[in-house]
Every structure is written in structure tokens, then in C-alpha cells.
N, CA, C and O atoms as a Tripos MOL2 file, in Angstrom:
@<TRIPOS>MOLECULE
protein
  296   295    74     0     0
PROTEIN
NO_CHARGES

@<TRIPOS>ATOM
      1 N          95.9340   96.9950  134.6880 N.3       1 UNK1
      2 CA         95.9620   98.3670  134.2350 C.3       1 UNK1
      3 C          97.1270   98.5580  133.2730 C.2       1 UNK1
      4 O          96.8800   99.2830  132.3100 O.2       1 UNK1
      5 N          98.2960   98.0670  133.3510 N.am      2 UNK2
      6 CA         99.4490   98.2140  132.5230 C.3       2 UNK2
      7 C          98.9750   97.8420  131.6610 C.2       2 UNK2
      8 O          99.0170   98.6000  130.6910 O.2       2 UNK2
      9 N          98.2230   96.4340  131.4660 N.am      3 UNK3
     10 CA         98.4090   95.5780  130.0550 C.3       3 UNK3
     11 C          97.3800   96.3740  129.2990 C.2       3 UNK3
     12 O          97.2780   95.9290  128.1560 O.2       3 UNK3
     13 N          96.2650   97.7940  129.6200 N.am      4 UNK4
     14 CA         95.5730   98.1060  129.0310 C.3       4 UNK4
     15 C          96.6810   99.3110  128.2840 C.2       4 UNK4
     16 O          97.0340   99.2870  127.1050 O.2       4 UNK4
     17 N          97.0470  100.2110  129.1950 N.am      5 UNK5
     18 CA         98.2540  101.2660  128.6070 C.3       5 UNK5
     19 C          98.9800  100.6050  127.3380 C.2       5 UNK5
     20 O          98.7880  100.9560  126.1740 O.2       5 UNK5
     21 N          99.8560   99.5770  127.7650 N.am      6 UNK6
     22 CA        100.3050   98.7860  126.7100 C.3       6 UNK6
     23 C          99.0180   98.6450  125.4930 C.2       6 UNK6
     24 O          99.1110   99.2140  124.4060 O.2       6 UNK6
     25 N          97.9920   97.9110  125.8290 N.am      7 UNK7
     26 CA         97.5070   97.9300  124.6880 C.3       7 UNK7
     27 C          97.1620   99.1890  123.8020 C.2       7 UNK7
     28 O          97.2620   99.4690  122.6080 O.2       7 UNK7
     29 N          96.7820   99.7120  124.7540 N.am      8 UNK8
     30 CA         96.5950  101.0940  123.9660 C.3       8 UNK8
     31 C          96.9530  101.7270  122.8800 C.2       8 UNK8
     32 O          96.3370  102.1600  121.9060 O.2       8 UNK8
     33 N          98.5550  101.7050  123.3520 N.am      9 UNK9
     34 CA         99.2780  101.2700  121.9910 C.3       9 UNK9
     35 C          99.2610  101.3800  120.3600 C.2       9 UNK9
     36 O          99.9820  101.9810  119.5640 O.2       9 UNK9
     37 N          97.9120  100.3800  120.1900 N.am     10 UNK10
     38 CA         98.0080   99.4220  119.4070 C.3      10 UNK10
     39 C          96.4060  100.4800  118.7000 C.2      10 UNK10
     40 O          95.8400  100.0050  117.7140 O.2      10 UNK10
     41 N          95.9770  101.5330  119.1790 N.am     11 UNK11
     42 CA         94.9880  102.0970  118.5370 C.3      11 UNK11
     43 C          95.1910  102.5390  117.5080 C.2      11 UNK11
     44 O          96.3640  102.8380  117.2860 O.2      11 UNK11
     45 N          93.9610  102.8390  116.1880 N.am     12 UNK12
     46 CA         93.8640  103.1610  114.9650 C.3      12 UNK12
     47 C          93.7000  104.8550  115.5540 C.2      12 UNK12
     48 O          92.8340  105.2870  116.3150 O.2      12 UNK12
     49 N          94.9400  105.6640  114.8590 N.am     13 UNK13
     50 CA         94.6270  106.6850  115.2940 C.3      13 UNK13
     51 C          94.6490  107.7750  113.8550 C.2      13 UNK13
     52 O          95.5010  107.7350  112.9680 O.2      13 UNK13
     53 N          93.6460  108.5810  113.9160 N.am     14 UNK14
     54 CA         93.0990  109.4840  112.3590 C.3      14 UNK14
     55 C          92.6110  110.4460  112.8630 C.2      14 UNK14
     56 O          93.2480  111.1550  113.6420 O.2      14 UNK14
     57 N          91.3310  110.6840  112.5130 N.am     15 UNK15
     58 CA         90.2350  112.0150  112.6390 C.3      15 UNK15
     59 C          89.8370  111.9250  114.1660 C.2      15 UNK15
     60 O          89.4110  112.8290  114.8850 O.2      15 UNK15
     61 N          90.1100  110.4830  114.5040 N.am     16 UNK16
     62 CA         89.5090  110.1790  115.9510 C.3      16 UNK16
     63 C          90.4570  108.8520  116.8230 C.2      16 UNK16
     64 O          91.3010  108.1760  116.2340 O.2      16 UNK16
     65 N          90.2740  108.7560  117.6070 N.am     17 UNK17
     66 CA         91.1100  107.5280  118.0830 C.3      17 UNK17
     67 C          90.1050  106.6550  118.4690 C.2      17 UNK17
     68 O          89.1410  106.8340  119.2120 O.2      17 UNK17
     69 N          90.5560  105.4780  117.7200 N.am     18 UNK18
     70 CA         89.5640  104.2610  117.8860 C.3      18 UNK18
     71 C          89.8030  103.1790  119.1100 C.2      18 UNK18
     72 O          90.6360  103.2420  120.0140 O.2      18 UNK18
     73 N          88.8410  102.1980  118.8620 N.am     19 UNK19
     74 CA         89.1860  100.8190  119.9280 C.3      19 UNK19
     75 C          90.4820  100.1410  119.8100 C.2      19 UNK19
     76 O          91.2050  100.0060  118.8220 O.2      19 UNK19
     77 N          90.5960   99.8280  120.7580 N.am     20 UNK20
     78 CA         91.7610   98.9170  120.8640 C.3      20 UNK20
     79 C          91.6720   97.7640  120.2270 C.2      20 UNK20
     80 O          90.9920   97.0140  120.9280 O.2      20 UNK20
     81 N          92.0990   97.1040  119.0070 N.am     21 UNK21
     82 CA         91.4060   95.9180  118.1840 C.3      21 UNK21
     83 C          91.7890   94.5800  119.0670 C.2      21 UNK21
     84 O          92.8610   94.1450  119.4880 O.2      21 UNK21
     85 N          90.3020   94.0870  119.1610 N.am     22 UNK22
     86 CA         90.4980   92.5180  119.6710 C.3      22 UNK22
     87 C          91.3210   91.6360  119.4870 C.2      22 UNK22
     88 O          91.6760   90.7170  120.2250 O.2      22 UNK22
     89 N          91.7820   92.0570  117.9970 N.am     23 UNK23
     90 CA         93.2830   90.8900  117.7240 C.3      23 UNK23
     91 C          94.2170   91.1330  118.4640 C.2      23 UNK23
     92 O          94.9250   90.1500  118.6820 O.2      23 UNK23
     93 N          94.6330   92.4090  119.1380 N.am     24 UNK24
     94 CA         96.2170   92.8600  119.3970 C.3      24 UNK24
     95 C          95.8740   92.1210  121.3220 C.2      24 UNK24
     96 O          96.7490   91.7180  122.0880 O.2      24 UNK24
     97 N          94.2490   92.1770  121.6130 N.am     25 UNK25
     98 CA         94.1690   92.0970  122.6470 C.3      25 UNK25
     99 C          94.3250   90.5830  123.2420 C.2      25 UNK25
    100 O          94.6390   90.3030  124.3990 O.2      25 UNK25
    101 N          93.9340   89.3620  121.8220 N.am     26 UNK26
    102 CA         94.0390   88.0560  121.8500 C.3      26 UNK26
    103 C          95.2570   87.4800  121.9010 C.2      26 UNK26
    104 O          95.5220   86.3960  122.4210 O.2      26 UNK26
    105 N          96.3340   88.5610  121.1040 N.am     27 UNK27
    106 CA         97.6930   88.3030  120.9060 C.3      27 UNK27
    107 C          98.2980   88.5150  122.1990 C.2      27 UNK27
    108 O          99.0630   87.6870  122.6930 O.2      27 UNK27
    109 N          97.8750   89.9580  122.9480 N.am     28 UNK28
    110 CA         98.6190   90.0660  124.3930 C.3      28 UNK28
    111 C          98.3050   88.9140  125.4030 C.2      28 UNK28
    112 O          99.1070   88.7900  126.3290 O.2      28 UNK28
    113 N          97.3430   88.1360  125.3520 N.am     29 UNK29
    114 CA         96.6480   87.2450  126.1110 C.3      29 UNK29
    115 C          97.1550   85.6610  125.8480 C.2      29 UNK29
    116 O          97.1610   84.7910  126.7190 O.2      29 UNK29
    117 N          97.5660   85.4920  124.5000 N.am     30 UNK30
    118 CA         97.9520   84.0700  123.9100 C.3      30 UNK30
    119 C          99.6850   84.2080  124.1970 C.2      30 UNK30
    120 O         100.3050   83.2240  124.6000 O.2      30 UNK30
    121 N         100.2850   85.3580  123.9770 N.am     31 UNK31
    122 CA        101.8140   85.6420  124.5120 C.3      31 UNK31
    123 C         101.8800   85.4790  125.7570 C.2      31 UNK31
    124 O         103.0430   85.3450  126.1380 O.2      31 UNK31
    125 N         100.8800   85.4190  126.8060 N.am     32 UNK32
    126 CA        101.3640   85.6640  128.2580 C.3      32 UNK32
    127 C         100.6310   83.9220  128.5860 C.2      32 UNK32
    128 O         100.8170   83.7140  129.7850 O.2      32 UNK32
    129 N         100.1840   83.1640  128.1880 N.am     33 UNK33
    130 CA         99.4630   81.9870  127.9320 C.3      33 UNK33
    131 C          98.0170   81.8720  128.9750 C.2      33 UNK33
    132 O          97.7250   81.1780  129.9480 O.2      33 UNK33
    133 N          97.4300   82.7860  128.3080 N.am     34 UNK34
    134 CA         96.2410   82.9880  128.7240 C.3      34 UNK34
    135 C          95.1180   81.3870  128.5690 C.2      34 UNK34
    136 O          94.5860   81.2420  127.4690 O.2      34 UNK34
    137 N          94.8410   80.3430  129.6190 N.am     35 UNK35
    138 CA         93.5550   79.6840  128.8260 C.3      35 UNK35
    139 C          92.4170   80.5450  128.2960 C.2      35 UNK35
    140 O          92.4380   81.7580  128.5020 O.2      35 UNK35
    141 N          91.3920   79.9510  127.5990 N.am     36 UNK36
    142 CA         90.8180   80.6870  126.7570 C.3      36 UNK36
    143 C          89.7890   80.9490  127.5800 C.2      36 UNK36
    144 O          88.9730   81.6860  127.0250 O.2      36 UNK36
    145 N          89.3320   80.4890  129.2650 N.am     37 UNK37
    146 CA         88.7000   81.6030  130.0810 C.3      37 UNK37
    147 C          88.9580   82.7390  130.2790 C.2      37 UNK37
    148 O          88.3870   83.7930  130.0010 O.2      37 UNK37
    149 N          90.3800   82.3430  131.0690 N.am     38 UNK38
    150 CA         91.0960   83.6670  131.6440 C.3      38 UNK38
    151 C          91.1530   84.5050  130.1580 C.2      38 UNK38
    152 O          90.9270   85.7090  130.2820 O.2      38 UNK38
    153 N          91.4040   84.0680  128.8690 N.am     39 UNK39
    154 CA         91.2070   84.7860  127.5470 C.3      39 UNK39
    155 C          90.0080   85.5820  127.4940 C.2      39 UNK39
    156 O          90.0120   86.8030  127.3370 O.2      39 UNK39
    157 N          88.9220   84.8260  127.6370 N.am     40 UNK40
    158 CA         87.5860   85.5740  127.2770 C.3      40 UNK40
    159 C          87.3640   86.9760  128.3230 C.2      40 UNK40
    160 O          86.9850   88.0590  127.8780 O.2      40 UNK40
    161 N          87.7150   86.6960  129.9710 N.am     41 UNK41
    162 CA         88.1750   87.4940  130.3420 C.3      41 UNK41
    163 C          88.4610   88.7510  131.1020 C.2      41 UNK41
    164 O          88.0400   89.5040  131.9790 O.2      41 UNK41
    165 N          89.4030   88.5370  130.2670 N.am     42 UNK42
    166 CA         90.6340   89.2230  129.9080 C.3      42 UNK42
    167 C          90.0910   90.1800  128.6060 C.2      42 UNK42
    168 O          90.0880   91.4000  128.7770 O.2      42 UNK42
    169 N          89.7710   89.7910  127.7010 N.am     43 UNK43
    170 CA         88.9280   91.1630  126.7090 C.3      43 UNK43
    171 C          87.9350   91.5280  127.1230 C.2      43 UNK43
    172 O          87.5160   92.6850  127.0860 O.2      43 UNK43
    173 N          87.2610   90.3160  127.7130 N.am     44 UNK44
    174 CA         85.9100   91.6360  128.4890 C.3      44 UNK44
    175 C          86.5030   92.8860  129.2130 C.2      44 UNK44
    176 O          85.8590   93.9340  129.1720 O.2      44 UNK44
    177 N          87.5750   92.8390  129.8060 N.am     45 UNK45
    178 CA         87.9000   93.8280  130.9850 C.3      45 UNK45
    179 C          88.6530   94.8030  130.2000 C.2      45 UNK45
    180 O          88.4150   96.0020  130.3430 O.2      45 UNK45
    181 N          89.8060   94.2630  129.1360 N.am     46 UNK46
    182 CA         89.7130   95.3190  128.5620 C.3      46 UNK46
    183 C          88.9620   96.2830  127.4470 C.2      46 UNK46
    184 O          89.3860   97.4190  127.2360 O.2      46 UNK46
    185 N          87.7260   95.7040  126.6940 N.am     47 UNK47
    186 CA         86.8240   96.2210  125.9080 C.3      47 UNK47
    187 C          86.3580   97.1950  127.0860 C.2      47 UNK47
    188 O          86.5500   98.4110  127.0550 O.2      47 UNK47
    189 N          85.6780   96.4700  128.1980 N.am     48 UNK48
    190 CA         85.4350   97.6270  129.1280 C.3      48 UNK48
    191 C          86.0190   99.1360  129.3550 C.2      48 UNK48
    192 O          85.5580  100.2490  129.1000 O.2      48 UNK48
    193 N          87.4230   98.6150  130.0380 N.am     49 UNK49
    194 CA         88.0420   99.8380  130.4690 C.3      49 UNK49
    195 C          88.1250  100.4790  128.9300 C.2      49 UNK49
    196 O          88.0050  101.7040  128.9540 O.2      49 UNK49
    197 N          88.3040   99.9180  127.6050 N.am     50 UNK50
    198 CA         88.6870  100.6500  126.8840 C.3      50 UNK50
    199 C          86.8850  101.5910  126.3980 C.2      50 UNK50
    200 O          87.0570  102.6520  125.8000 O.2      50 UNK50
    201 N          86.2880  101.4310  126.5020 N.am     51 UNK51
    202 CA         84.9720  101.8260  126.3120 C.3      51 UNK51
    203 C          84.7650  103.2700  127.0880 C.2      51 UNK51
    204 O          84.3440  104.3190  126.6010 O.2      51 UNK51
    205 N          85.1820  103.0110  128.4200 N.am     52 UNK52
    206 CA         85.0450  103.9860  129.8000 C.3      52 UNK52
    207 C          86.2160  104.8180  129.0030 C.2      52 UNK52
    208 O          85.7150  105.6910  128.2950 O.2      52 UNK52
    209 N          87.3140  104.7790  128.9550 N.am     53 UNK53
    210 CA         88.0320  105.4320  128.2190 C.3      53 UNK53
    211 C          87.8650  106.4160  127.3810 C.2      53 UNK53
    212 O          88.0900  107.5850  127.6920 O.2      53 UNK53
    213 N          87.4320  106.0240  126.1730 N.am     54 UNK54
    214 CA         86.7510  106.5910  125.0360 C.3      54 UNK54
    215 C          85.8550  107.6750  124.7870 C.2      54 UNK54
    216 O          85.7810  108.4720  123.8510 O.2      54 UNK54
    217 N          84.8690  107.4570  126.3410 N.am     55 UNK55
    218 CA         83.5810  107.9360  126.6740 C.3      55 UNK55
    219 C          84.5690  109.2760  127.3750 C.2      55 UNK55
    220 O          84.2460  110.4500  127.1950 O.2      55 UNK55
    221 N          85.5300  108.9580  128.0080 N.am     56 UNK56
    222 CA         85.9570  109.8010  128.7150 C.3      56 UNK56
    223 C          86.6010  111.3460  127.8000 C.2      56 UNK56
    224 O          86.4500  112.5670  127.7440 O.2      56 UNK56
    225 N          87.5190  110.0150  127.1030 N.am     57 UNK57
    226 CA         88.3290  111.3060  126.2520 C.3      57 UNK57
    227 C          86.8120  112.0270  125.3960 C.2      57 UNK57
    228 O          86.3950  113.1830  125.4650 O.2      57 UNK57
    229 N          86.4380  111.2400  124.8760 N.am     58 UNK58
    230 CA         84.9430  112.1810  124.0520 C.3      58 UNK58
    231 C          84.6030  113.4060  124.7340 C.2      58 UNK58
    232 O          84.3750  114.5000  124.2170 O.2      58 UNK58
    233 N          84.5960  113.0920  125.9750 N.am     59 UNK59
    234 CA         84.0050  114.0500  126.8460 C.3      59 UNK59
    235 C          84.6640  115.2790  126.6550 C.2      59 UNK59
    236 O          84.2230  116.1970  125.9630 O.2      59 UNK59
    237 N          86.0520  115.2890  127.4690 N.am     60 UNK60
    238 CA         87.2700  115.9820  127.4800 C.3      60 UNK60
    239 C          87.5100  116.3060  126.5830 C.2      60 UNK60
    240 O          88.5180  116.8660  127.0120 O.2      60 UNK60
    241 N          87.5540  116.6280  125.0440 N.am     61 UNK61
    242 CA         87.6380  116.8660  123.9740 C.3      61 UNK61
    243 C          86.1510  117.8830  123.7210 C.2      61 UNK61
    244 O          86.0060  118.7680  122.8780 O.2      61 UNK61
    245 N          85.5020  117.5700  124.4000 N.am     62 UNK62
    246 CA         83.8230  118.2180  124.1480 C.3      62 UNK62
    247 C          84.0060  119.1570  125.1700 C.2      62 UNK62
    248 O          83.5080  120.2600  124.9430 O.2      62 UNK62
    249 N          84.6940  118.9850  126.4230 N.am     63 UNK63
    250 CA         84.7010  120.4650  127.5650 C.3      63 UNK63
    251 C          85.6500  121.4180  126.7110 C.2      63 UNK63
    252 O          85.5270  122.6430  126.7350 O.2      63 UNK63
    253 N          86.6640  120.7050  125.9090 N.am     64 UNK64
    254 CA         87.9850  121.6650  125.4740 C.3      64 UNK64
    255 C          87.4160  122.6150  124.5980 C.2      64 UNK64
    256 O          87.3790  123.8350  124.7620 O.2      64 UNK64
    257 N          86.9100  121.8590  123.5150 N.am     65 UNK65
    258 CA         85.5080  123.0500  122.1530 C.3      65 UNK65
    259 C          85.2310  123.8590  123.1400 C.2      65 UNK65
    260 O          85.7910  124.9380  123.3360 O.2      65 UNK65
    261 N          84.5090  123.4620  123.6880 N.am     66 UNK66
    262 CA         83.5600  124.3790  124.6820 C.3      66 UNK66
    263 C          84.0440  125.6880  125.1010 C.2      66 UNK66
    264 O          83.5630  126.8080  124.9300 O.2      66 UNK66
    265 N          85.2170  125.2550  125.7500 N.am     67 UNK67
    266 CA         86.1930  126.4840  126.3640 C.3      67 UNK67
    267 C          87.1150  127.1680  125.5650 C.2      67 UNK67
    268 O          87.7030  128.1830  125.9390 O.2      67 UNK67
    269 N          87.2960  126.4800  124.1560 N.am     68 UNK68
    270 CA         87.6830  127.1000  123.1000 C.3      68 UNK68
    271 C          87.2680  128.2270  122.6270 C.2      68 UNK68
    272 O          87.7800  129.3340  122.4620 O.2      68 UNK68
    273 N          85.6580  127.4900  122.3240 N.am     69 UNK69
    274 CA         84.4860  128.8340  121.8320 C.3      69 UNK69
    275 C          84.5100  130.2510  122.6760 C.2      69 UNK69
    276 O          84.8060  131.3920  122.3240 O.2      69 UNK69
    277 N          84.1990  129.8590  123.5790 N.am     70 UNK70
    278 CA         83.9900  130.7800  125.1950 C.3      70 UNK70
    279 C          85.0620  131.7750  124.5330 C.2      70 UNK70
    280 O          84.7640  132.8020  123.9240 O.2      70 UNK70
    281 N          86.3500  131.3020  124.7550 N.am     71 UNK71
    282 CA         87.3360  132.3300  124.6020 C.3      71 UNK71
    283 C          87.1720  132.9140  123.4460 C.2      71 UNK71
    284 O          87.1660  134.1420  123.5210 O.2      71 UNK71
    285 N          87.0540  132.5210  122.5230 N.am     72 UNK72
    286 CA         86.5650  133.2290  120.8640 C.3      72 UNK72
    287 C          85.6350  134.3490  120.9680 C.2      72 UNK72
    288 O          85.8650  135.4800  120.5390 O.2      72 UNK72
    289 N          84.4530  133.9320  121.6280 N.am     73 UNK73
    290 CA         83.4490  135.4360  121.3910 C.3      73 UNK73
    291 C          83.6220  136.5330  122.4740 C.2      73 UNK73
    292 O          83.0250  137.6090  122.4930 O.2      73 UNK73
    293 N          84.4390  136.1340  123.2790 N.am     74 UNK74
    294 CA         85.4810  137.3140  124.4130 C.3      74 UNK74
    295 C          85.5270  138.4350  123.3310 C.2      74 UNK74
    296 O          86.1170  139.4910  123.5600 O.2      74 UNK74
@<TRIPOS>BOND
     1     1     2 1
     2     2     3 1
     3     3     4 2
     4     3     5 am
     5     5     6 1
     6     6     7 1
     7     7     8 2
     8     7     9 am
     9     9    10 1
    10    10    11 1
    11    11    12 2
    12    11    13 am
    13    13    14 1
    14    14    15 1
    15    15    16 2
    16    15    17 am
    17    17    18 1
    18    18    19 1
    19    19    20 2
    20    19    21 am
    21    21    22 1
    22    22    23 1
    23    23    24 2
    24    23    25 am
    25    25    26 1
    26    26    27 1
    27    27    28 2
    28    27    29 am
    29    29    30 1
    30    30    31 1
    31    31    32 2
    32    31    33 am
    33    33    34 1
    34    34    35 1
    35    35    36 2
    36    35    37 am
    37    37    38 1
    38    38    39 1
    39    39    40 2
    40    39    41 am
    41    41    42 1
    42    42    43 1
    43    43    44 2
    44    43    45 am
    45    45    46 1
    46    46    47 1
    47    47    48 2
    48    47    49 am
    49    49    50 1
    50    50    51 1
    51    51    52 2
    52    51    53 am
    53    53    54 1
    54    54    55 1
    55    55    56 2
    56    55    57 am
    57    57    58 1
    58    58    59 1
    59    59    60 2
    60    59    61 am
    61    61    62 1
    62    62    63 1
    63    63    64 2
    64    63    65 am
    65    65    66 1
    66    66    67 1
    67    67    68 2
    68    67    69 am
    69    69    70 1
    70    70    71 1
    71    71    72 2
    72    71    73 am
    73    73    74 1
    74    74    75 1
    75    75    76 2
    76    75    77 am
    77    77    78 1
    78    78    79 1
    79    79    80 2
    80    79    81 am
    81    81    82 1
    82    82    83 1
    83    83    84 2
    84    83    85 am
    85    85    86 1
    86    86    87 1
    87    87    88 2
    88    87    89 am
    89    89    90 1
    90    90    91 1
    91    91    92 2
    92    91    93 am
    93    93    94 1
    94    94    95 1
    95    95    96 2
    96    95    97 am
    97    97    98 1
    98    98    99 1
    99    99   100 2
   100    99   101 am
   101   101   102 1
   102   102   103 1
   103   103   104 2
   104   103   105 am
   105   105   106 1
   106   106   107 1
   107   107   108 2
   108   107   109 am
   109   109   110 1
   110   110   111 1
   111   111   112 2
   112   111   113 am
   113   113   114 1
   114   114   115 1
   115   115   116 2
   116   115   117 am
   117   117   118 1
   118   118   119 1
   119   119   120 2
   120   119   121 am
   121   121   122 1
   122   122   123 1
   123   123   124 2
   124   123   125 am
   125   125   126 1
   126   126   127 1
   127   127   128 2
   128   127   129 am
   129   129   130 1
   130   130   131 1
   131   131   132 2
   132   131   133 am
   133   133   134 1
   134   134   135 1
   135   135   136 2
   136   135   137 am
   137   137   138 1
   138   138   139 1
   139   139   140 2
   140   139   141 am
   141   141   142 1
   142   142   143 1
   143   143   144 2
   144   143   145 am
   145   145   146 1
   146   146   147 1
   147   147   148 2
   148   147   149 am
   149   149   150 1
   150   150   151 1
   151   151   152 2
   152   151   153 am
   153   153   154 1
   154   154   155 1
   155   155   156 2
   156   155   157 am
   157   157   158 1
   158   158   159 1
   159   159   160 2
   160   159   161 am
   161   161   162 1
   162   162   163 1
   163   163   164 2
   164   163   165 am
   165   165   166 1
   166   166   167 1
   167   167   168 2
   168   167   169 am
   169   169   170 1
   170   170   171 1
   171   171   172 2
   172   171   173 am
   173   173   174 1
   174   174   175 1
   175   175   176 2
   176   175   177 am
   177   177   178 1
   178   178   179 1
   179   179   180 2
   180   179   181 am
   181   181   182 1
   182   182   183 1
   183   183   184 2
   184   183   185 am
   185   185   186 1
   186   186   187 1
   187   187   188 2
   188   187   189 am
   189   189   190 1
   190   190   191 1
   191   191   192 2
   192   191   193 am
   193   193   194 1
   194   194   195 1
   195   195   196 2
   196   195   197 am
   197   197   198 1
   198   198   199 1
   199   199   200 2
   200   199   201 am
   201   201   202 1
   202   202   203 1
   203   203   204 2
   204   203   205 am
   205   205   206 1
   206   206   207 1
   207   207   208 2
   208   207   209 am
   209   209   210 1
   210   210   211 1
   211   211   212 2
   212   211   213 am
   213   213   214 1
   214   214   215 1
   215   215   216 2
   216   215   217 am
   217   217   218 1
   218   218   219 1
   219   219   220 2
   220   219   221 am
   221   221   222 1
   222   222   223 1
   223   223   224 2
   224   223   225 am
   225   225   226 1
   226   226   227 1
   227   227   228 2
   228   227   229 am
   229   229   230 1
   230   230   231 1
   231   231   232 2
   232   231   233 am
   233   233   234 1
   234   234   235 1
   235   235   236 2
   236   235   237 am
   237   237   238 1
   238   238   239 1
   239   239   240 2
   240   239   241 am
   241   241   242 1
   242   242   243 1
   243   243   244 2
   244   243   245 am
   245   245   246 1
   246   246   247 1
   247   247   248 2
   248   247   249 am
   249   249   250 1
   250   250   251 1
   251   251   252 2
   252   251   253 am
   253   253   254 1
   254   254   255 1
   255   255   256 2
   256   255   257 am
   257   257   258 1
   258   258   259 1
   259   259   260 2
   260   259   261 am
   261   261   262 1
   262   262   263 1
   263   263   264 2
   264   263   265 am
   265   265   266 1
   266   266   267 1
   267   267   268 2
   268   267   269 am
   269   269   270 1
   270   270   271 1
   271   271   272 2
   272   271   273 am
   273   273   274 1
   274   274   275 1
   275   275   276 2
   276   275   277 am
   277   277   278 1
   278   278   279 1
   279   279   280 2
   280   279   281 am
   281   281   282 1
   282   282   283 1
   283   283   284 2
   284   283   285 am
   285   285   286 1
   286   286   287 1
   287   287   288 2
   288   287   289 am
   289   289   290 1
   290   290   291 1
   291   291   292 2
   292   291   293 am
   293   293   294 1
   294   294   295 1
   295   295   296 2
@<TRIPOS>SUBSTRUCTURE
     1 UNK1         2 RESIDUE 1 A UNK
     2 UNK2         6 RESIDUE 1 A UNK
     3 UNK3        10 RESIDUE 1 A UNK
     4 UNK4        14 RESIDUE 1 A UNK
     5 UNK5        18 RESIDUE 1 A UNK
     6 UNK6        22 RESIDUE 1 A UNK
     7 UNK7        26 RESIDUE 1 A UNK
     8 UNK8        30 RESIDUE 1 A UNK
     9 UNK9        34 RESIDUE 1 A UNK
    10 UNK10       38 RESIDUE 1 A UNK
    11 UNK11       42 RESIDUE 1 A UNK
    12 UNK12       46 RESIDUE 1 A UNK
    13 UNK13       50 RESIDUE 1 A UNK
    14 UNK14       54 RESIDUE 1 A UNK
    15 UNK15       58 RESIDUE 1 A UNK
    16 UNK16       62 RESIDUE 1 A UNK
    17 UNK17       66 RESIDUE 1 A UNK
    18 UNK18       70 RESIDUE 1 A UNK
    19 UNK19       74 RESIDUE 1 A UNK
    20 UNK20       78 RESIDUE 1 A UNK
    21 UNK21       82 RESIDUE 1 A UNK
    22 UNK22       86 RESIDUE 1 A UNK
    23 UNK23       90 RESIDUE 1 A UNK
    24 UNK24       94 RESIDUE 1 A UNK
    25 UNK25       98 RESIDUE 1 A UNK
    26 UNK26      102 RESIDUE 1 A UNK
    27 UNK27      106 RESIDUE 1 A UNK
    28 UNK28      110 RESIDUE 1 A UNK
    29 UNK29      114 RESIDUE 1 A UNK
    30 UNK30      118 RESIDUE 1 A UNK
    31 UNK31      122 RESIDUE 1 A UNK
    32 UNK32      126 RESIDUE 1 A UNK
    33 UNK33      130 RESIDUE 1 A UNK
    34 UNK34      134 RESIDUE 1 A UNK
    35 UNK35      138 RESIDUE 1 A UNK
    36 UNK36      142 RESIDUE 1 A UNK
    37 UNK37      146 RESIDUE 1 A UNK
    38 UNK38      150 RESIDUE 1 A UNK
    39 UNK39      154 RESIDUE 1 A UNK
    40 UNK40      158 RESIDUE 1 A UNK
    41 UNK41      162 RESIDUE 1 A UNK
    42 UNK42      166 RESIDUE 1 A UNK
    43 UNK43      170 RESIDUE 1 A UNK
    44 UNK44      174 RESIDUE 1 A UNK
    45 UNK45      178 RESIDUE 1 A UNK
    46 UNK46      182 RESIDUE 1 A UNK
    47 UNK47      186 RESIDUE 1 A UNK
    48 UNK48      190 RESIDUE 1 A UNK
    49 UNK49      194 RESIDUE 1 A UNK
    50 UNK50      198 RESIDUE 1 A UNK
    51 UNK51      202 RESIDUE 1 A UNK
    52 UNK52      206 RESIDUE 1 A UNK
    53 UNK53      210 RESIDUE 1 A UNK
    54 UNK54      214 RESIDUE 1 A UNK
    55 UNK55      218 RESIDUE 1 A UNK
    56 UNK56      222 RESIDUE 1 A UNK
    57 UNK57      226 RESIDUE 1 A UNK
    58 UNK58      230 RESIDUE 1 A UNK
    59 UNK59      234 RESIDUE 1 A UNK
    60 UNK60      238 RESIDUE 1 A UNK
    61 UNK61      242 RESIDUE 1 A UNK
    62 UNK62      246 RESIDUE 1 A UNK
    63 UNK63      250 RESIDUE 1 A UNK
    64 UNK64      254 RESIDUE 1 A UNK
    65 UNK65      258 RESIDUE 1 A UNK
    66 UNK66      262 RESIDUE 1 A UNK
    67 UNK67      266 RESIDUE 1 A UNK
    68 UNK68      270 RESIDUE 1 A UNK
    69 UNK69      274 RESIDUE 1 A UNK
    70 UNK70      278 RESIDUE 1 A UNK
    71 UNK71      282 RESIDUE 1 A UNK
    72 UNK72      286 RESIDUE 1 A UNK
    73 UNK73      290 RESIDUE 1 A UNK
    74 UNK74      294 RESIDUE 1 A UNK
């Protein structure tokens, strides 16, 4: 769970906040001397959590509009 926070990090952030890029995730994995199982993984789990993530904040960002609006036509 840390090493995902940490990666996190490392997101392209603009109009939207993006994935966590596979390079920064190969680099956290080749620094800690990951073999290239425990490598492969090791990005599956975090592409995962970072996916569930994403889906999440999307969400949460979509209840906030929501309750934004609401208050507007009050």
C-alpha cells in the first residue's frame, strides 16, 4: 500500500489526473531489486489498485457536480 501512495506521486496531473506510468513503477521495482516475476507482479497490483483508484476518484468528483448543482438551483 505505501509503495502505491509513493507511486502516486509520480502522476501526470492537468485537466484530469492520470495513471501512474509503468516506467516510474519498473523503476520503484528495479531500485528495491525486484526479479522480473516478483516485477511483473508487482505492476499488475499496482495498475490494479491504481485503476480502482481512478474509478473511485471519477466517482467522487461526479457525487461533488452533483451536489454542486443541487445547491445552485436552491
Amino acid at each position: 500500500m505505501g509503495a502505491f501512495w509513493e507511486l502516486s506521486t509520480e502522476r501526470a496531473i492537468g485537466f484530469s489526473v492520470g495513471q501512474i506510468p509503468v516506467s516510474k513503477i519498473e523503476e520503484y521495482g528495479e531500485r528495491r531489486g525486484y526479479d522480473p516475476i516478483t516485477l511483473n507482479i508487482f505492476k499488475q497490483m499496482i495498475r490494479t489498485m491504481d485503476a480502482a483508484y481512478l474509478t473511485w476518484l471519477t466517482n467522487e468528483r461526479e457525487k461533488k457536480a452533483k451536489t454542486k448543482n443541487r445547491k445552485r438551483k436552491r
